[in-house]
C-alpha positions in Angstrom: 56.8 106.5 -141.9 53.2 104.5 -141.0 51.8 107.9 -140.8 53.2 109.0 -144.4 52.1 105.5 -145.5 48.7 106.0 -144.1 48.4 109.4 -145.8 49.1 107.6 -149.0 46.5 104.9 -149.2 44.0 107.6 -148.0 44.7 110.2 -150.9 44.9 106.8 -153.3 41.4 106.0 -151.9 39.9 109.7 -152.4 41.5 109.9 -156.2 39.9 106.6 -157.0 36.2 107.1 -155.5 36.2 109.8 -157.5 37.5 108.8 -160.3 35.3 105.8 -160.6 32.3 108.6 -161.3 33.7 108.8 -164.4 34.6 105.7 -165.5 32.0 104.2 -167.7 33.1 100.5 -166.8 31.4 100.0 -163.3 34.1 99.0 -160.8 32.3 96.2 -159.6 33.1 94.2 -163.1 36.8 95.0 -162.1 39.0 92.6 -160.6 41.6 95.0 -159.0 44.6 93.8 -160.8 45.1 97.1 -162.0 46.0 98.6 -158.1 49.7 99.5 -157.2 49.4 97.2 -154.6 46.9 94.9 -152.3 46.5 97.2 -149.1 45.7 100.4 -151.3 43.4 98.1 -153.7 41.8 96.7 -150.4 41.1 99.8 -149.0 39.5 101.6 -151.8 37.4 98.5 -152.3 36.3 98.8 -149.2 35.1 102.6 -149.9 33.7 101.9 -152.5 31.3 99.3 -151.2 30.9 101.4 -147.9 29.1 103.8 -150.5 27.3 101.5 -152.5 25.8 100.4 -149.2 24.8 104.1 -148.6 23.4 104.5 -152.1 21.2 101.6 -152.1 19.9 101.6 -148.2 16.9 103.1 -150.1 16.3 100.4 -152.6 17.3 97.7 -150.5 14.2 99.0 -148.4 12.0 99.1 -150.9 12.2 95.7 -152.3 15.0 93.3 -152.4 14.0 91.2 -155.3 13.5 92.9 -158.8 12.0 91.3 -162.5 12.9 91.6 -165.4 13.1 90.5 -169.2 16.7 90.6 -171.6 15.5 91.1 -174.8 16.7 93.2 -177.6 16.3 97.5 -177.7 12.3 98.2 -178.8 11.6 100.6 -181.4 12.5 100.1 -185.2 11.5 102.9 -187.5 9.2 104.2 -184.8 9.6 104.1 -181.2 6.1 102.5 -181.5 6.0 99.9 -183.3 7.2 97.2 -181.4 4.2 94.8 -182.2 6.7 92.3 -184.8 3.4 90.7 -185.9 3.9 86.8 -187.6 1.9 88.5 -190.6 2.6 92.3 -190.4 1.6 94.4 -193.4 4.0 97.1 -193.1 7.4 97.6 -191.1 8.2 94.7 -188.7 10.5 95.0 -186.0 12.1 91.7 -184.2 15.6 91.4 -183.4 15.8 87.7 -182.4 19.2 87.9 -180.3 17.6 85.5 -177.3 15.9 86.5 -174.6 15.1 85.6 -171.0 12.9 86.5 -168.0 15.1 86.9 -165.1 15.0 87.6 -161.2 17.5 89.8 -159.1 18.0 89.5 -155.9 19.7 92.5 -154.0 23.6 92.0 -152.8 25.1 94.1 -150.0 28.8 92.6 -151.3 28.5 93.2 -155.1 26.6 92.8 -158.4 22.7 91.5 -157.5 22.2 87.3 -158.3 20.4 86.8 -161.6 18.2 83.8 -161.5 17.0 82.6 -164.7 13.7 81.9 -164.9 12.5 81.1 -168.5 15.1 81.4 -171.8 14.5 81.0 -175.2 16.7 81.5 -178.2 14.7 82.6 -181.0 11.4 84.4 -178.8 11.3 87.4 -176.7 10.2 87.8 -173.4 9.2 91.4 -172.5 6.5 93.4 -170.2 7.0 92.2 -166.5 4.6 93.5 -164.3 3.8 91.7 -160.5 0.8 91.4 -159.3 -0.1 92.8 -155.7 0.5 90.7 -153.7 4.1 89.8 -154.9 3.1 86.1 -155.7 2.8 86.5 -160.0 4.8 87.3 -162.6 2.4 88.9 -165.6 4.9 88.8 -169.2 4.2 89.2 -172.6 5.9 86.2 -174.8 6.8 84.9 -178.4 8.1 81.8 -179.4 9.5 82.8 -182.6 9.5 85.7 -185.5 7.0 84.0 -188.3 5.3 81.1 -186.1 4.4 83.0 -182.7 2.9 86.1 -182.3 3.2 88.2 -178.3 0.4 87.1 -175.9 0.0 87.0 -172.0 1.6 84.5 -169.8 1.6 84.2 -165.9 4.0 82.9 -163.5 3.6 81.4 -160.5 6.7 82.6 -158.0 6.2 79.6 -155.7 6.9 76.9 -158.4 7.8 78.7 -161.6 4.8 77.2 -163.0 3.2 79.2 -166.4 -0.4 79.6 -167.7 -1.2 81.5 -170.9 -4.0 84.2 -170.6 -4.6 85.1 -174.0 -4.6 83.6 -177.2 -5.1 84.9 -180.7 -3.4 83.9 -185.0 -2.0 86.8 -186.0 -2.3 89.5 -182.9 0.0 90.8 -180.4 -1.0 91.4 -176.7 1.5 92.6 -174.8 2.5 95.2 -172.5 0.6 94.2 -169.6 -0.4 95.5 -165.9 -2.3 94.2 -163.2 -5.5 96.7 -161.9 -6.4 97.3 -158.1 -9.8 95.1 -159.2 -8.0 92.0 -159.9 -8.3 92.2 -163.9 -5.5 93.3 -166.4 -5.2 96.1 -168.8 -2.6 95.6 -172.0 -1.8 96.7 -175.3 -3.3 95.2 -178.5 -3.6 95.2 -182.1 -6.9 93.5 -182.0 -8.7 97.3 -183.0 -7.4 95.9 -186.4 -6.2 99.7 -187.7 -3.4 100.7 -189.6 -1.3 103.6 -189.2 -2.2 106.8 -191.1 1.7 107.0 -192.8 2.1 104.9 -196.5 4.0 102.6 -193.9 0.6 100.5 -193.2 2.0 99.5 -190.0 -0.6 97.7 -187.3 -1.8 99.6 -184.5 -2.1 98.9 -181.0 -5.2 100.1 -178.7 -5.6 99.7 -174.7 -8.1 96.5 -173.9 -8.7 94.6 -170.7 -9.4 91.3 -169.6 -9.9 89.0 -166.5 -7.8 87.9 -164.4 -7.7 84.3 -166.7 -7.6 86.3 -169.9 -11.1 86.1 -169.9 -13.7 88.8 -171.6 -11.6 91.2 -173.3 -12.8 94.5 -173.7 -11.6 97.0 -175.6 -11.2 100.3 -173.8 -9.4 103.1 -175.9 -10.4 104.0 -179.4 -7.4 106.2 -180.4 -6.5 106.9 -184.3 -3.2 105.5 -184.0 -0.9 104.0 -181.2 -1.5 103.9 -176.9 1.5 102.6 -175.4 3.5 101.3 -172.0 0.1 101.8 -169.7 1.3 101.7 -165.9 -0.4 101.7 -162.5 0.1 104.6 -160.3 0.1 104.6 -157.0 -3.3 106.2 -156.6 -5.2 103.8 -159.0 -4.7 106.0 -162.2 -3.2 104.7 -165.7 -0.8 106.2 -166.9 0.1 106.0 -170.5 1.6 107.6 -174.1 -0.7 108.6 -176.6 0.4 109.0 -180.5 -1.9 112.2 -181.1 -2.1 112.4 -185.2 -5.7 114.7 -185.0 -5.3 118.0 -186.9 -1.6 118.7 -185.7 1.9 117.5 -186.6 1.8 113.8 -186.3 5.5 113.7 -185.4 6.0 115.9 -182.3 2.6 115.2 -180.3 3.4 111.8 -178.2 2.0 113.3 -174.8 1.2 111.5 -172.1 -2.2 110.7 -170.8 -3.7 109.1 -167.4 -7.3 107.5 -167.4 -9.2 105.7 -164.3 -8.2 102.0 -164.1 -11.5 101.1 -165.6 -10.8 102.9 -168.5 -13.0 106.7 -167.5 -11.8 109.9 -167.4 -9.1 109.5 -170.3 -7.3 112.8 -170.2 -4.4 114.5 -171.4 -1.6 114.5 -168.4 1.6 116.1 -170.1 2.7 117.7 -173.4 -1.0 117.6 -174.7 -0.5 121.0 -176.8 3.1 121.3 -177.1 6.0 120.2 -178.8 8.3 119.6 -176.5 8.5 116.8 -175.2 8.7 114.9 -178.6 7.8 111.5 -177.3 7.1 110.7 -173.9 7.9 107.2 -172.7 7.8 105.4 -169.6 6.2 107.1 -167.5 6.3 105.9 -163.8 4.6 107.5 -160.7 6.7 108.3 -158.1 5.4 106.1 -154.8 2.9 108.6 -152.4 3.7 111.6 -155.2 2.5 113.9 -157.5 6.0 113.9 -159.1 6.9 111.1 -161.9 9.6 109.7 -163.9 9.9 109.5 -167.9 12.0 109.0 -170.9 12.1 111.9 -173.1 12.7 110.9 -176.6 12.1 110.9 -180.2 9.9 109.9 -183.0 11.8 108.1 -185.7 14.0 106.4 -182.6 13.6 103.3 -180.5 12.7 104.2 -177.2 15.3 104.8 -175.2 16.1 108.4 -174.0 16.9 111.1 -171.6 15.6 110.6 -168.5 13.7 113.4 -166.6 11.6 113.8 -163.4 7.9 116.0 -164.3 5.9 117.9 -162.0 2.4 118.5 -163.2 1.7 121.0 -160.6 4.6 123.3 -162.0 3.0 122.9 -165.5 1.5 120.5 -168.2 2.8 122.3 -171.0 6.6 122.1 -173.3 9.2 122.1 -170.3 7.2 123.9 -167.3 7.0 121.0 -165.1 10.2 118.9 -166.5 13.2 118.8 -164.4 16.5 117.5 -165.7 19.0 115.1 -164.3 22.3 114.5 -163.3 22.3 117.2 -161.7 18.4 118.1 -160.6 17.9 121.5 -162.8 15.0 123.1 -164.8 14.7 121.3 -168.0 15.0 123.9 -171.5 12.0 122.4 -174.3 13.5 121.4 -177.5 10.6 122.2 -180.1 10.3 120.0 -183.1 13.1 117.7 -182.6 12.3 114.2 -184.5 15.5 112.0 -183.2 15.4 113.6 -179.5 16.8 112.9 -176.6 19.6 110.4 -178.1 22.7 112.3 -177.0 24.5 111.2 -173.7 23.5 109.0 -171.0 20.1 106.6 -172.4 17.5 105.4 -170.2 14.5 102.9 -170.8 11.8 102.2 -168.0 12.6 103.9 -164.9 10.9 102.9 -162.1 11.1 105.4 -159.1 11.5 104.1 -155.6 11.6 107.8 -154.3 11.2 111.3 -155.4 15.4 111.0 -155.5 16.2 107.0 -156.7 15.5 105.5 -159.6 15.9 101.3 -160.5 16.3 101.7 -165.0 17.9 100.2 -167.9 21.1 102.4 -168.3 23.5 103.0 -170.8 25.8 105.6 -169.5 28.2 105.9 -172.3 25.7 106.2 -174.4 25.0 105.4 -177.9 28.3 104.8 -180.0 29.7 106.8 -183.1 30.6 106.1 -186.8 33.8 106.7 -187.7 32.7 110.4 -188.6 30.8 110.7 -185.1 27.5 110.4 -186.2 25.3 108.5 -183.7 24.5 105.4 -184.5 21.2 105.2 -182.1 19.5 102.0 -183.8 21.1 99.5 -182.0 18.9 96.6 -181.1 22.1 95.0 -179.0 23.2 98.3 -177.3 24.4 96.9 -173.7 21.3 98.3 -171.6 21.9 97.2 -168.4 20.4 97.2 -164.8 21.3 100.4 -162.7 20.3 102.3 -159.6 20.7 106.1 -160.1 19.3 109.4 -158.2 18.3 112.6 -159.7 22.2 114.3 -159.3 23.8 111.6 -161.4 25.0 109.1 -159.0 24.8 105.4 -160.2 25.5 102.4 -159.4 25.4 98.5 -161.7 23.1 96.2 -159.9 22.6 93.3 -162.7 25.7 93.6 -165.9 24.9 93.1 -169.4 27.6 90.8 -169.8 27.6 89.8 -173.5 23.8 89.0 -172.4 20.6 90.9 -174.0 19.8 94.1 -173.2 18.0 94.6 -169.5 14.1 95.6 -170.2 11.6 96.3 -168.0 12.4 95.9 -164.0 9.9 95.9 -161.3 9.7 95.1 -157.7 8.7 91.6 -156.6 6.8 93.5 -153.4 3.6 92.9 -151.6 1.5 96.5 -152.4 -1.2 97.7 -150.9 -3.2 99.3 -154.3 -6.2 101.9 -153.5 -9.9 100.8 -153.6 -10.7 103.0 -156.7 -14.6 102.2 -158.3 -14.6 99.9 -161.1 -17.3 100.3 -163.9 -18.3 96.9 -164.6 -20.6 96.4 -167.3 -24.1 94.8 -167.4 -23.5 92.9 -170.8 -27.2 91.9 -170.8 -28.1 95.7 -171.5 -29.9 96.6 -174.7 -28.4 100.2 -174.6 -25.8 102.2 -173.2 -24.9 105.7 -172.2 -22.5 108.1 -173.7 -20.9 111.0 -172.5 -19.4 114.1 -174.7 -17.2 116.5 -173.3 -17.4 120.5 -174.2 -15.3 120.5 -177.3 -15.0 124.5 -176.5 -13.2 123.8 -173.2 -9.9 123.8 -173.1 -6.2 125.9 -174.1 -6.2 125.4 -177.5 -10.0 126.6 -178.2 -9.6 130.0 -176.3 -11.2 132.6 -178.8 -13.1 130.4 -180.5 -16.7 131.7 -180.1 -19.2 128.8 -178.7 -21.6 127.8 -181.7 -18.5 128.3 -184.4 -17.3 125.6 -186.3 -14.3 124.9 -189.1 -14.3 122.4 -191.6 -11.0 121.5 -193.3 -10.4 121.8 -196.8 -7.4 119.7 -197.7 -6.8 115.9 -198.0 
């Protein structure tokens, strides 16, 4: 009879592990009051965590403390224009639902602790990035939709005290990173430029400053938007480009990679091809030529599909794109505006491996009308904090909860960042140099004989 019993609870185990794969409700939010009875309900929770253990050893290695912002879903009628400027001209996007910054600290027995560190009811909080030496917080903040505009804040860890780096009426500084030489790279829309569409909406170049917000120097001069810049491991940028030169100005969002000091801006992935649609971000994977991005659209906000790219397979459409859940070669989807908005969504991955993956996660994706049409702009869709590897496998580390949306998570870890050469420049200097590439060179100019130029005729 014990032996029968036994057999039981061990099939009623099995049947629930894998039946919590599917569920779209993470059992940890589950109080077991559903279970037949408290031995079978014991022992499955037990398996359960057993494998969560097993599924985060790799995380819990990596760091044990992760930051983040709640804040509403970015994007509007662009996945770009997130600057919600006091003044804008054109579109303005600002959900103001409350937002916080937030620390997570890892649990072996359940959901991670949130620790609140700042709140605010009618601002946003958005852009963590740490600095090196796992001492600073770097955020973006605004106060309020008309009387605050995004600038650069600071945190100490040690006391939770706060400095403001940059200051400016009417502009928006925000998605920051710290560089290997101590200063800070971020977005802007100090270039003053409006986009090329009848929408007049601002645009946002790359600029950098010092470590106090100090000396800001401007150091892309692209047509239209730069967005999400990120520090790889070995002292590159990486970042999405809007590309809006001579080409379709809705299906070229490729991504790019520059030197931290702003050199040797180049095209990374999708350059010359449609597919993917949008690239968004993009994270190197640590020690790895291999990185993670979210796939999406053009008239969307910015979540997507998530996908794992290897340049060395290809820069071009799909060639070096893998697809999740499970690990397969991805197929291109050419000239898709809303892309990548079916299934599971995913915002900001950051890799810990070549295999795990800390995001914002909505599994069950985006919800449906009452004819089934997606309804994918959803400023409170519940994004929250997951762990998930490249076959699927997931697991909740921080719940939405009736809370904002989870942003942007990174590790509170001391890194070790390369010693990369920093152009610094002499300011003192009458005159400077300039370099200019072989406009010949590359795939799109094969054919073209050196010495031949076009000129374009329409307007």
């Amino acid at each position: 009879m014990m032996k029968r019993q036994g057999l039981m609870v061990a099939a009623f185990v099995v049947a629930m592990v894998a039946a919590a794969d599917e569920l779209e409700v993470d059992w940890l939010t589950q109080d077991g009051a559903a279970a037949t009875n408290n031995v079978s309900h014991e022992a499955w929770r037990a398996q359960m965590l057993a494998r969560r253990a097993r599924r985060l050893a790799p995380v819990a290695a990596f760091a044990k403390k992760w930051v983040y912002c709640r804040h509403y879903v970015m994007g509007g009628s662009h996945y770009a224009y997130t600057e919600a400027l006091s003044d804008a001209k054109g579109w303005r996007s600002y959900a103001a639902i409350g937002s916080s910054l937030c620390l997570a600290e890892y649990d072996p027995s359940g959901l991670w602790k949130e620790t609140v560190l700042l709140e605010t009811k009618e601002g946003c909080f958005r852009d963590v990035d740490v600095s090196p030496d796992g001492t600073r917080i770097l955020y973006s903040f605004k106060a309020s939709a008309d009387g605050d505009d995004f600038h650069l804040y600071e945190m100490t860890l040690a006391d939770r005290s706060v400095r403001q780096l940059t200051h400016g009426k009417a502009i928006a500084d925000y998605e920051g990173c710290y560089l290997p030489d101590g200063r800070i790279l971020f977005n802007s829309t100090r270039c003053i430029q409006v986009v090329d569409c009848v929408s007049r909406n601002e645009v946002s170049n790359l600029y950098r400053c010092e470590a106090d917000g100090s000396n800001i120097t401007r150091i892309s001069f692209d047509q239209v938007h730069d967005n999400y810049p990120a520090l790889a491991w070995d002292g590159r940028i990486l970042y999405t480009r809007w590309d809006y030169n001579d080409r379709s100005q809705m299906f070229t969002q490729p991504l790019f990679s520059m030197n931290a000091d702003g050199t040797n801006q180049r095209a990374l992935y999708g350059g010359n091809s449609w597919f993917p649609t949008s690239l968004l971000h993009a994270r190197a994977v640590p020690g790895s030529q291999l990185f993670f991005g979210v796939c999406t659209g053009h008239h969307t906000l910015q979540p997507g599909e998530l996908m794992r790219f290897d340049p060395r397979e290809g820069r071009e459409e799909a060639d070096g794109a893998w697809q999740l859940a499970p690990l397969r070669r991805a197929k291109a989807r050419k000239g898709v505006d809303v892309d990548g908005q079916n299934g599971r969504l995913a915002m900001y991955p950051y890799p810990v491996d070549e295999r795990n993956v800390v995001l914002s996660y909505l599994p069950q994706g985006w919800r449906r009308d009452a004819r089934g049409r997606l309804q994918y702009i959803d400023h409170r869709a519940p994004f929250a904090l997951y762990w998930t590897d490249v076959d699927g496998a997931r697991e909740l580390l921080v719940a939405q909860a009736g809370k904002p949306p989870c942003g942007r998570s990174v590790p509170v870890r001391a890194r070790t960042l390369p010693k990369v050469a920093s152009v610094r420049p002499d300011e003192k200097l009458k005159t400077g140099m300039v370099a200019v590439q072989d406009v010949y060179a590359g795939e799109v100019m094969k054919g073209v004989a050196r010495g031949t130029h076009t000129r374009r005729t329409d307007t």
